[in-house]
C-alpha positions in Angstrom: 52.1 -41.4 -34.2 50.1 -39.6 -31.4 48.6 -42.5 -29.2 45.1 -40.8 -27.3 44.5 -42.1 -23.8 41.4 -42.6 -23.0 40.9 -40.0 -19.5 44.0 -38.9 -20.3 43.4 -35.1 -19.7 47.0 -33.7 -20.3 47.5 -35.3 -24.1 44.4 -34.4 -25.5 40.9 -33.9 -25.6 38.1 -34.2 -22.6 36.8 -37.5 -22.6 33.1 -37.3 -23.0 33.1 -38.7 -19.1 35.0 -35.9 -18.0 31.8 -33.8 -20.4 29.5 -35.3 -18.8 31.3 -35.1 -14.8 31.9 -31.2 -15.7 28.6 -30.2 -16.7 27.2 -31.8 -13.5 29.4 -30.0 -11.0 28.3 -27.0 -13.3 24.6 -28.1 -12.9 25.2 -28.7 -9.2 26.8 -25.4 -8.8 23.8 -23.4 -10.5 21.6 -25.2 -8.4 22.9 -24.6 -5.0 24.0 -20.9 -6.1 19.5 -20.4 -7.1 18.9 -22.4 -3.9 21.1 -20.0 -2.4 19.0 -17.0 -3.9 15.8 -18.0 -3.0 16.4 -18.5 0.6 17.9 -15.0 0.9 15.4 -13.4 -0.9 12.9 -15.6 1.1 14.5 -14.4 4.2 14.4 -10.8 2.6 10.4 -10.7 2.4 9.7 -13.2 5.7 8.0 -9.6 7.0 5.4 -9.5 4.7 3.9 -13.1 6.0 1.7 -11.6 8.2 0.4 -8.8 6.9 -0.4 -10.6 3.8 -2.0 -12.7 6.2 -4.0 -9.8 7.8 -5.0 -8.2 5.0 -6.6 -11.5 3.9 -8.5 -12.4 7.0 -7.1 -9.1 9.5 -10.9 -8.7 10.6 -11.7 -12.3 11.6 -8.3 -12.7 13.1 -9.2 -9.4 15.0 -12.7 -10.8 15.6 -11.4 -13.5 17.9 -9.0 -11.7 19.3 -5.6 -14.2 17.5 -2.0 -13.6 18.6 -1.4 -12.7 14.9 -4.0 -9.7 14.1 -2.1 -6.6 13.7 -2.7 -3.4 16.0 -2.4 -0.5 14.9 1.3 0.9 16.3 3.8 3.4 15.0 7.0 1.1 14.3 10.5 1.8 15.0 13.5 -0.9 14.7 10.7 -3.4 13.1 9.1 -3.4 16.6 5.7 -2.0 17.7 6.3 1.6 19.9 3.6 3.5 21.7 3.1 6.9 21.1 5.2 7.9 24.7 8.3 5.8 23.7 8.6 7.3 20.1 10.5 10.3 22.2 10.4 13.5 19.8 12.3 15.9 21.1 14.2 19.1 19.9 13.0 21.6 17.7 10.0 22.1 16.1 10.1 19.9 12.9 8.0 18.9 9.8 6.4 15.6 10.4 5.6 13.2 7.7 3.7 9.8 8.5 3.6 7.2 5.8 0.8 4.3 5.1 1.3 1.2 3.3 -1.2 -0.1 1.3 -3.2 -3.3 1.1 -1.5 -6.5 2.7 1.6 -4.3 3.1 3.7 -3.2 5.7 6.1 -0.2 6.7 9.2 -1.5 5.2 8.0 -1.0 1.6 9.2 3.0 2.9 12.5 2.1 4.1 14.6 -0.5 2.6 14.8 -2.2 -1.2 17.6 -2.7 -3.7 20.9 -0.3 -3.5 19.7 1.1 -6.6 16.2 1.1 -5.5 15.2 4.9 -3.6 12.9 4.4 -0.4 10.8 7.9 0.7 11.5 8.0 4.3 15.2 7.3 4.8 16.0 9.5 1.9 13.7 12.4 2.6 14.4 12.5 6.2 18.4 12.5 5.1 17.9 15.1 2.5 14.7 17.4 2.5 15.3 17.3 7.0 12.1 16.3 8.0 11.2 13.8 10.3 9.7 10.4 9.1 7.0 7.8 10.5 5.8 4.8 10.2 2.9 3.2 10.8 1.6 -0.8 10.5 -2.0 -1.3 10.6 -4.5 -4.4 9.7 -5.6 -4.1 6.3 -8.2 -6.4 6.3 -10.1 -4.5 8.8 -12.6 -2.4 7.7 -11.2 0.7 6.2 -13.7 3.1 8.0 -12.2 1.2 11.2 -8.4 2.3 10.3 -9.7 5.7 9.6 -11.2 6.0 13.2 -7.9 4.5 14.4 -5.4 6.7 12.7 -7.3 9.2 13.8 -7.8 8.3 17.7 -3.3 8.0 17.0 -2.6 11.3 15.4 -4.4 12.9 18.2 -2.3 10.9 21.3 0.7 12.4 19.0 0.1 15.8 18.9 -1.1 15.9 23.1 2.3 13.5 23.7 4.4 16.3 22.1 2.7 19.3 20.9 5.9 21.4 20.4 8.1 18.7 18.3 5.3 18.7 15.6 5.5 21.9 13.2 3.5 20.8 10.5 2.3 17.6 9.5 2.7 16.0 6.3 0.7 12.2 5.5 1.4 10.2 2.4 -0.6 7.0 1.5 -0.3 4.4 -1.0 -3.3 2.5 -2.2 -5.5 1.6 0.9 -3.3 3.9 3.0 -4.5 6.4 1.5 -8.1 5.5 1.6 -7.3 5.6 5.2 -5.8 8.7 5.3 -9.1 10.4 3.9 -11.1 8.7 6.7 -9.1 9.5 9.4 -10.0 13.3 8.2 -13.6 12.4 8.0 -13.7 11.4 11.2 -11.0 14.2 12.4 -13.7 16.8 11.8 -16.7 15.0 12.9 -18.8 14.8 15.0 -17.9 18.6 17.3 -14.8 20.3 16.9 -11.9 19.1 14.1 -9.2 16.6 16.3 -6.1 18.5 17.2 -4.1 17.0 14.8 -6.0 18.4 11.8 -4.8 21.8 12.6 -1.5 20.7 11.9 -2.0 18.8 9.0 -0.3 20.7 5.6 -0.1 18.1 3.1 -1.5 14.7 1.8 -0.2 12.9 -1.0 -2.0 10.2 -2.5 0.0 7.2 -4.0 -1.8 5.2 -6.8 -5.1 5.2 -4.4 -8.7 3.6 -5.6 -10.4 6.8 -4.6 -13.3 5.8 -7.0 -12.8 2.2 -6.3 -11.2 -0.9 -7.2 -11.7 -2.6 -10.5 -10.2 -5.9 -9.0 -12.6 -6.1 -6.3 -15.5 -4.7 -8.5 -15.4 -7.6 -10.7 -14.1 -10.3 -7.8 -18.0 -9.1 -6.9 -19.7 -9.2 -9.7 -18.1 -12.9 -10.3 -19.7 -14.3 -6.8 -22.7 -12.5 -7.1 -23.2 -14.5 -10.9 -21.8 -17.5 -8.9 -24.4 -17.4 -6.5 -27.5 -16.8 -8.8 -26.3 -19.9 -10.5 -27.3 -21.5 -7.3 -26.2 -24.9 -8.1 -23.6 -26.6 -5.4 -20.7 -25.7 -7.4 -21.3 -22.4 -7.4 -22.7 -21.6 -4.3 -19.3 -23.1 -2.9 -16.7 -21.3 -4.8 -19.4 -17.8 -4.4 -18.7 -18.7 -0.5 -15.3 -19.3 -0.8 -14.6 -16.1 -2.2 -16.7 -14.1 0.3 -14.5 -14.9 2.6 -11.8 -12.5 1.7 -11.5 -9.4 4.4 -13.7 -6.4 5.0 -11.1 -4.4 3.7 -10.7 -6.0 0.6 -14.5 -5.9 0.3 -14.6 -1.6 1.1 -12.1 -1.3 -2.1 -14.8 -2.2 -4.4 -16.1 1.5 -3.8 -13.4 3.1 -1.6 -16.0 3.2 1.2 -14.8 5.1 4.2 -17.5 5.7 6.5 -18.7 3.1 8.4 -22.6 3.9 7.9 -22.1 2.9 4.0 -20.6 -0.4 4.0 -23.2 -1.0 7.5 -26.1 -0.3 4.6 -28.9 -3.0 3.8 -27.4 -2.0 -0.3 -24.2 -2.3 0.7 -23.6 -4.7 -1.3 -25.9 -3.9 -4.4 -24.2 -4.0 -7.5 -25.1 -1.1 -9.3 -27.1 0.8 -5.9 -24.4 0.5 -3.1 -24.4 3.8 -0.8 -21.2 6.0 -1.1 -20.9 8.8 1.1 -18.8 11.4 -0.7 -15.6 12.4 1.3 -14.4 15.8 0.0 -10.5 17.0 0.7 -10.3 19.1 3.9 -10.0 22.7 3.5 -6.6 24.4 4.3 -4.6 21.2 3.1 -3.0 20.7 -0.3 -3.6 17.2 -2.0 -1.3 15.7 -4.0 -2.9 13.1 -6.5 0.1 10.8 -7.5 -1.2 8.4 -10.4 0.9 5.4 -12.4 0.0 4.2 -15.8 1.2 1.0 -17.7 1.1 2.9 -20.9 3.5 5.3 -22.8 0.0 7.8 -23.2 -1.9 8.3 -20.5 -5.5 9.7 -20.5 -6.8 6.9 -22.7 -9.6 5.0 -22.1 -7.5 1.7 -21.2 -5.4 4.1 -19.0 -8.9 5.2 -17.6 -9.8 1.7 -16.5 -6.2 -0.1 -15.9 -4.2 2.6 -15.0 -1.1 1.2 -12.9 -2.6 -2.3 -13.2 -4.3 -2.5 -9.7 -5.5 0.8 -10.0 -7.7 2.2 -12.8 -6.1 5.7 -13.7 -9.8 7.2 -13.1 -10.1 5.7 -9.9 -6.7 7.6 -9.0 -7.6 10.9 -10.1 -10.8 10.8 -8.2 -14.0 12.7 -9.4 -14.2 14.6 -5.7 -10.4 15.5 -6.7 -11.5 17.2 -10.0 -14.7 18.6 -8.5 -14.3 22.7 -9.9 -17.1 23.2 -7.1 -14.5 22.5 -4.4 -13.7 26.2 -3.9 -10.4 28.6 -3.3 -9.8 26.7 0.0 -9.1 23.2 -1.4 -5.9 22.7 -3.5 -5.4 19.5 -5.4 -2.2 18.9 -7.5 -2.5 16.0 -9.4 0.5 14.4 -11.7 0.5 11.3 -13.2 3.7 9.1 -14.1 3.7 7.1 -17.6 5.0 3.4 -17.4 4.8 3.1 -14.2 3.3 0.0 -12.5 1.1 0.6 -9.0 4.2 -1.1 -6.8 6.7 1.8 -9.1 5.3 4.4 -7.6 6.9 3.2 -4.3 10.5 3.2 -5.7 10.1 5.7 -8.5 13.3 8.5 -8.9 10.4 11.2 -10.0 8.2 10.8 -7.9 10.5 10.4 -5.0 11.5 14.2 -6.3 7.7 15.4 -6.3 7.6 14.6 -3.1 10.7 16.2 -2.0 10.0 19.3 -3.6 6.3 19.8 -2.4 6.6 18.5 1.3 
């Protein structure tokens, strides 16, 4: 006869004490292991703190002058460089400048998963160009960035006007909203900015060229909010005006600063829009994501990627057949793709290769 011990663990089964101390350590173990995770992938995304914080209140911290507003600065080794210490030297070489979007920053270009493919590192190692970056304050008016970038690509090309063949910009979302204004303001008022000269390409990465549906209807909402007029609603209408300039210019892309300056600027249906065509002499490539299998439908049309509607992408100025011979536009538009995809994406990371 087979006397059972209790505890005894060598003559038969757990006890359900020994159960119950097992699946703790277990539980224990899960825990710290998911405790472990977070904090790494917290530490992983610490450098998007502040410009999420910028591109939520960027113009207000830049309106009284805080620590924490971002300045415009190339960025080498996570660290702000001027223009002189970037130190291009050798041959003649293509050039290509990248642009985060809204509330982003310029890692989102360089580093992700193993499996994940970042732009600059891999083009720079494969098609033999050489890559920039840029950080800016996306809460600032857009037409402000524009004037900036500008103002920047011009110190560049008088710094080192032999290292710079040709110049190549690529923007995603507001990037490349500022990317457009910069050449607005490149070839106005006098004589186009040195830089524009040099300027080849310009692709265009799931960018609200016609506007932002998001920020369209955040509008709409405060301006019902605040027709209400009762305390309520004239609080939370308040509270939600407070979101950035730049934020506010993505309701209609608005990149020069006499538009969002306008009495009507913020009219609903009546809001000036000053029509920014491509520049002449420079191919634009129109890069557009959509959530759906079949693009070109009318929930493509006004969802697109999810942040961006797919008919905001392509851009009516884009698809204007008046343009002329001298304005090339390649558009192409990548199914199941969300609007942060288009950052990491094995296709279009090959578009781009093969049309730099």
């Amino acid at each position: 006869m087979h006397n059972e011990r209790p505890g005894d663990e060598s003559t038969g089964p757990l006890s359900r004490w020994h159960q119950v101390k097992a699946a703790a350590r277990r539980a224990v173990s899960l825990s710290a292991r998911g405790l472990d995770q977070l904090y790494h992938t917290g530490q992983s995304y610490r450098h998007f703190t502040l410009p999420i914080l910028n591109g939520a209140i960027g113009d207000q911290l830049a309106a009284r002058h805080d620590h924490r507003a971002i300045r415009m600065s190339f960025r080498l080794h996570a660290g702000d460089v001027s223009v002189d210490s970037l130190r291009l030297e050798g041959v003649a070489q293509k050039t290509v400048l990248f642009l985060h979007g809204l509330m982003g920053d310029e890692m989102i270009w360089q580093s992700g998963s193993p499996d994940t493919p970042r732009y600059g590192p891999l083009l720079q190692r494969e098609a033999g160009v050489r890559c920039l970056y840029l950080r800016y304050n996306t809460g600032l008016h857009i037409s402000e960035n524009g004037q900036q970038l500008s103002q920047l690509l011009t110190q560049l090309l008088a710094a080192y006007p032999a290292a710079i063949s040709d110049l190549v910009l690529v923007g995603h979302s507001m990037g490349g909203l500022v990317i457009r204004s910069a050449g607005y303001y490149g070839t106005r008022p006098g004589p186009a900015a040195p830089w524009i000269g040099r300027l080849r390409s310009v692709f265009l990465l799931g960018v609200p060229n016609e506007g932002s549906f998001l920020e369209q209807n955040s509008h709409f909402t405060s301006v019902m909010l605040r027709k209400i007029n009762v305390a309520p609603t004239r609080f939370l209408s308040r509270a939600m005006d407070q979101r950035s300039n730049g934020i506010k210019d993505l309701r209609h892309a608005l990149l020069v600063e006499e538009d969002w300056r306008d009495e009507h600027a913020d009219d609903i249906l009546t809001a000036p829009r000053t029509t920014v065509p491509p520049l002449p002499g420079v191919h634009y490539h129109v890069l557009v994501g959509s959530l759906l299998k079949a693009v070109g439908s009318a929930l493509d049309h006004y969802f697109g990627d999810g942040l961006v509607g797919g008919g905001s992408a392509l851009g009516r100025t884009f698809g204007d057949p008046a343009l002329g011979p001298d304005f090339t536009v390649s558009t192409r538009t990548f199914a199941r793709q969300s609007h942060a995809g288009l950052l990491s994406h094995p296709e279009v990371y090959q578009y781009l290769r093969e049309n730099l």
